[in-house]
N, C-alpha and C positions, 0 to 999 in steps of 0.2 A: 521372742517367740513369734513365728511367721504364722496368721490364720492360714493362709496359704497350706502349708505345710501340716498343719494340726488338721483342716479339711479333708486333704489326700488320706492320713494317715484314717480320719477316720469314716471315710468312705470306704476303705478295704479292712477296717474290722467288723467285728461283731456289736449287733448292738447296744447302747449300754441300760436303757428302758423298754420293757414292751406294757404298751396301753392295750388291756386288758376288757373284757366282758363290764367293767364297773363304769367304764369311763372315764373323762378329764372328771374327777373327783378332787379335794382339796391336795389329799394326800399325797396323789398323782403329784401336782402340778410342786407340792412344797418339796418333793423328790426330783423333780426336773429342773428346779431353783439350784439345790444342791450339785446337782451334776453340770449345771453348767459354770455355775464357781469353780470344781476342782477343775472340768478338763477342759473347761472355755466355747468346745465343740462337740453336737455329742449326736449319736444317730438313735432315732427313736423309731421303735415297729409297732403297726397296728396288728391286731391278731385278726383273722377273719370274722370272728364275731361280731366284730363292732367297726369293722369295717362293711360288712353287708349294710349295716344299719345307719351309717354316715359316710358321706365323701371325706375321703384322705383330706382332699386340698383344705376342706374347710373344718378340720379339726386341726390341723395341721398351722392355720391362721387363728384357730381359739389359743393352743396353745403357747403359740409365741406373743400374742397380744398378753396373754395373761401371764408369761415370765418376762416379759421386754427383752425378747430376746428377736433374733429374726432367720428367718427361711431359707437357707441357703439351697436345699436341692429338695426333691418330689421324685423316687422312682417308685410306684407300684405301690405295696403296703410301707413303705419307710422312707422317712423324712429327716432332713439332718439340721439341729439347730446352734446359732451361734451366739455369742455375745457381743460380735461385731458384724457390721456388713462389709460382709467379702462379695468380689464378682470372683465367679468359677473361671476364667480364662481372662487373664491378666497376661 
């Protein structure tokens, strides 16, 4: 399996979590555990609520610290995380 590939793939769908009015909560985060098991890459959306209320970037760095996972891109309210580090243009 190419990150590469599984990146692209999922920068042009749909998200597979949106972080909600509750916040990085336990449940959040043991759901974001899961989802990066099965699909390795996964894109995640802030909703406006809790975006007025925190910077993307830096909710964006709670969550991956706290799934050991890491940051691959940052557009707007959506953030895409992996289990490996990929550079975007290889």
């Amino acid at each position: 399996m190419s990150y590469q590939r599984e990146f692209k793939k999922t920068l042009l769908s749909h998200p597979h979590c949106i972080l909600g009015k509750q916040g990085v909560s336990d449940e959040f985060i043991s759901h974001v555990v899961k989802l990066l098991k099965r699909f390795k890459v996964i894109k995640v959306k802030a909703l406006r609520s809790i975006a007025k209320k925190s910077n993307i970037k830096e909710l964006a760095q709670k969550i991956s610290k706290l799934t050991n996972s890491y940051i691959i891109d940052i557009r707007g309210k959506i953030f895409i995380l992996s289990l490996e580090n990929i550079t975007k243009f290889k």
